[in-house]
N, C-alpha and C positions, 0 to 999 in steps of 0.2 A: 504494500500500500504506500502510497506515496506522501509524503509528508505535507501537511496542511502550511500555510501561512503562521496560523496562531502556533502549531508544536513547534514549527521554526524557531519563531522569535522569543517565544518560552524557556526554551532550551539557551540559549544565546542570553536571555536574561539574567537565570539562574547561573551560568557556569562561568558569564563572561563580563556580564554588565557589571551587575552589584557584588561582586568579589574584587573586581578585578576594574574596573572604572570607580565606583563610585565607593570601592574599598569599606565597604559597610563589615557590622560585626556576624558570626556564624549566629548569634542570637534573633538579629533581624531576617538574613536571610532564612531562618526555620521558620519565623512568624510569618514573614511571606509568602512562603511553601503552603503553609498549614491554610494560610485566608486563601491561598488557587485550589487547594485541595478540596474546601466544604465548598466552593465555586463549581468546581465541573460535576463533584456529588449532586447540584443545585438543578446544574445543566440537566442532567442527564434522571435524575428523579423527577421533574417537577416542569419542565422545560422539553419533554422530550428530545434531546439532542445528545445525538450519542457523541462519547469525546474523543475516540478517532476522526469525528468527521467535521470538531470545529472550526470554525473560522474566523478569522477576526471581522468579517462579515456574520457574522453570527451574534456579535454584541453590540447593543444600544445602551442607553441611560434606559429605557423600560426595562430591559431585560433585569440589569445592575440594581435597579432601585427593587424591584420584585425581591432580589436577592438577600439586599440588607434587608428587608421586612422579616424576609425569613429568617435572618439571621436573630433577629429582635423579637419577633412572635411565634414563632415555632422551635426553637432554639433558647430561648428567655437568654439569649446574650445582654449584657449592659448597651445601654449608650456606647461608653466607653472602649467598648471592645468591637462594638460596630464602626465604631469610627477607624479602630484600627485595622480591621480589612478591609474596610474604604482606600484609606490611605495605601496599603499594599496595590489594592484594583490603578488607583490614582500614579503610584509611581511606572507600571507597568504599562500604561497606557502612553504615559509620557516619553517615554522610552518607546514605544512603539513609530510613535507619531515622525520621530526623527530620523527613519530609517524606513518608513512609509509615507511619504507624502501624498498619495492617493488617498489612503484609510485617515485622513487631518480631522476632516469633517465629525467621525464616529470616535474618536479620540477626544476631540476638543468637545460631544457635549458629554463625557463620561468623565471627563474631568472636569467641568460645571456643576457635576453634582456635590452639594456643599455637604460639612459636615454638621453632623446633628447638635446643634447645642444642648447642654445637659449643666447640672448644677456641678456646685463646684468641692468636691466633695470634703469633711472633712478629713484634721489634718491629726490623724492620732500620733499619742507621741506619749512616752513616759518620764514619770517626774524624777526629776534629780533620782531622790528618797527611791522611787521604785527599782531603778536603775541598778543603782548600787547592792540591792537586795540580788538582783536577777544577777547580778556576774557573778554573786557570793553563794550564791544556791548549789553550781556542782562542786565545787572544792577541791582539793587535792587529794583525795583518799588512793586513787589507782590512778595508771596511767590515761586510760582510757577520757573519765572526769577532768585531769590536767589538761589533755588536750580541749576540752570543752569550754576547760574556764579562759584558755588563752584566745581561743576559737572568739566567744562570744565577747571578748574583752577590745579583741582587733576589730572587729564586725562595728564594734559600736564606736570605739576614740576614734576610725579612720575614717563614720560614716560612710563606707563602703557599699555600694551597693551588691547585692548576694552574688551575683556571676563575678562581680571584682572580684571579692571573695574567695571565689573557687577559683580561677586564673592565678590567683597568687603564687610564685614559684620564689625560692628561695632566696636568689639573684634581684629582687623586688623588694629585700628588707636590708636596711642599713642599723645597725646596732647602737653603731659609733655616733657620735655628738655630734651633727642632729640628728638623731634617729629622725627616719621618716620611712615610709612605705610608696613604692608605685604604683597607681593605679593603673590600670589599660580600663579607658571607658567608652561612653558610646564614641564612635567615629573615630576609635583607635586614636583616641587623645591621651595621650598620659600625663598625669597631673603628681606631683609629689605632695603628702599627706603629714606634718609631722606626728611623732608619736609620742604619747607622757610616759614618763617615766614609770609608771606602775605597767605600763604594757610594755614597754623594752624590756621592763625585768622579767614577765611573763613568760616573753618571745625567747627571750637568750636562755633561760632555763626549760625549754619546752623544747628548740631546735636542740639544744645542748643533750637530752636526752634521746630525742629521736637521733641524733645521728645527723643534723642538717646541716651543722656546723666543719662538717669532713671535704675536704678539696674534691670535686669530682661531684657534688652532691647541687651544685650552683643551679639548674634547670630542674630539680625536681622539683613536686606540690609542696606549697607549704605545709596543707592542711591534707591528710590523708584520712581512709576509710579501714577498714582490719583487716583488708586486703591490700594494703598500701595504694590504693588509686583514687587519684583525686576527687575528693567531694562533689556531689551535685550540689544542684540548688536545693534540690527534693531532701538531699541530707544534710544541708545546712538546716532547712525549716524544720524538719523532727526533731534536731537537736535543739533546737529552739521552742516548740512546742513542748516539748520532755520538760524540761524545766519551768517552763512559763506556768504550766498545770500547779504545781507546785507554789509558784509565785502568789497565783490567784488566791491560796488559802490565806495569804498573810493581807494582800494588798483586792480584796473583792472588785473596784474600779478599772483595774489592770482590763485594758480593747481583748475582750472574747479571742477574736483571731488574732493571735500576738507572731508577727510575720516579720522576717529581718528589716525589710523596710520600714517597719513601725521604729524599728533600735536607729536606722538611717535618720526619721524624725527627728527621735528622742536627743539624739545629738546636736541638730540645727538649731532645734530647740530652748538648749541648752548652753550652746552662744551666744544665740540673738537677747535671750535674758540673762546673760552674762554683759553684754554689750557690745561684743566682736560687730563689724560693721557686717552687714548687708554683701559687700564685695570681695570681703575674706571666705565668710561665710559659702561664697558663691561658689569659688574656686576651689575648695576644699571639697563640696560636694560635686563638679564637675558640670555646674549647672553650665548652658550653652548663653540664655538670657538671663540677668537680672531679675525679668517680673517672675522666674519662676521662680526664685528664694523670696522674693518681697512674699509667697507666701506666709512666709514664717511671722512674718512682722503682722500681715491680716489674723492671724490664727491666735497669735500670745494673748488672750484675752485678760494672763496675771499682769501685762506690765502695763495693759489699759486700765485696769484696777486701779493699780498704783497709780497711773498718772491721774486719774481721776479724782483722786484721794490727795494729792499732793496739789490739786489745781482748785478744790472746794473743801479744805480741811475743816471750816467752821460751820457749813452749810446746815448737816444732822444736828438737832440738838440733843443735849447730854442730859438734861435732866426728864421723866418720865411725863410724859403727856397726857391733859385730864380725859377722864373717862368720861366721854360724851352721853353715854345711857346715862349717867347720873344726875342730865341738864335738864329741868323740866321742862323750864321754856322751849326747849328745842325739840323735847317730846310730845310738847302741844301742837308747837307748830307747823311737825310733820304729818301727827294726827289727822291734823286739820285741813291739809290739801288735799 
């Protein structure tokens, strides 16, 4: 059978474009896989169109928009996650358009298709207080718990997002004055992270036992599994859930789904009401824009407290206020309306 337009440029996409031009990360490229994949399932359950026989004449915005519905009502996808196979359909059309100038027309209105605005979600995060409980919860009783507490100690001072995380290879961590860690983030940016001193000492006596500290050792995982292979994200989150169970009995307020990105928060957090500026803050978490750490500053709802407090100190009065049942006049002449 002879290969379609669409398997063409698909192929060429995936192998050649966004690896290899637009040098994205293996993370994006599976998220884009996964939004073509529930795609031609769409096609071909629901659309009758078998996916040997697509064609990039085969998609409109009708087709595209039917899609996300479904994504969203038969699926109970988020917003959020609608918009991110949007965005997959959108870069791959965009890519099309440039190496089809025929097909411009069927491109450009499937990239007109907007994305769904949705609220803005909140911003969980944990208190100093909690914090410090949750990294002290495994301990050092066995090896296995050492690793854990260095594990969730790095996760949170580097604000590292979970795949940083798991990429971390030994060659990544400097011990020496100033300790810091490299990140690889999105768009293969790397960003240097410093690190406190209660997690250097963590680090050096956790490599120092595993063996990571030995010449020859420089490209392995920091963070291994009981089979020595590098951690998922799926076994970052267990090991984080493990514990956070545990947490919840002391701290009951402690976000249900307690997820490494919540420890990512809990750190930004943890600056911005420390008073670290907005732009340190930024660079540390590897944000690309500004507005998206000014999150942090809309979410602090304690240091609006405070400033509140600080800007109408005399406003509340201090001594107790009369008990208006006791006013008869005013009980007549409510009576009486």
């Amino acid at each position: 059978m002879k290969p379609t337009n669409f398997a063409k440029h698909m192929t060429a996409f995936f192998s050649e474009y966004l690896p290899g031009v637009r040098n994205v990360s293996n993370n994006t490229i599976s998220s884009y896989k996964y939004a073509f994949r529930l795609l031609l399932i769409y096609c071909r359950d629901y659309e009758n169109l078998s996916t040997e026989k697509l064609k990039l004449e085969s998609f409109n915005e009708k087709l595209v928009m039917r899609f996300l519905d479904w994504l969203q009502n038969e699926r109970k996808c988020s917003i959020a996650t609608r918009n991110i196979r949007l965005a997959a359909i959108h870069s791959f059309f965009r890519y099309v358009q440039s190496r089809e100038p025929g097909q411009m027309l069927i491109c450009q209105n499937i990239l007109n298709i907007p994305f769904k605005k949705h609220g803005q979600p909140i911003v969980r995060h944990l208190t100093p207080e909690q914090v410090r409980d949750l990294l002290a919860t495994p301990g050092f009783a066995t090896r296995t718990v050492r690793r854990d507490t260095t594990l969730l100690s790095v996760l949170y001072d580097s604000g590292a997002r979970v795949q940083e995380l798991c990429d971390l290879r030994v060659r990544d961590v400097r011990l020496e004055h100033p300790s810091i860690v490299a990140l690889m983030g999105k768009g293969r940016k790397v960003r240097h992270v410093p690190l406190m001193k209660n997690t250097v000492k963590l680090l050096r006596s956790y490599m120092e036992e595993s063996g990571l500290l030995q010449n020859g050792r420089q490209d392995s995982p920091l963070f291994t599994n009981q089979r020595k292979v590098k951690l998922t994200r799926g076994g970052v989150s267990h090991i984080l859930r493990k514990y956070a169970e545990r947490l919840s009995e002391k701290h009951p307020l402690v976000p249900e789904k307690l997820t490494p990105h919540v420890l990512r928060h809990s750190k930004a957090m943890a600056m911005y009401q420390s008073g670290v500026s907005l732009v340190y803050i930024r660079d540390i978490l590897g944000h690309v824009d500004i507005s998206t750490t000014d999150t942090y500053a809309r979410a602090d709802t304690e240091s609006k407290r405070k400033a509140l407090e600080d800007a109408y100190p005399d406003i509340t009065p201090e001594e107790p206020l009369p008990d208006w049942n006791k006013d008869a006049s005013l009980l007549d002449f409510l009576n009486n309306l």
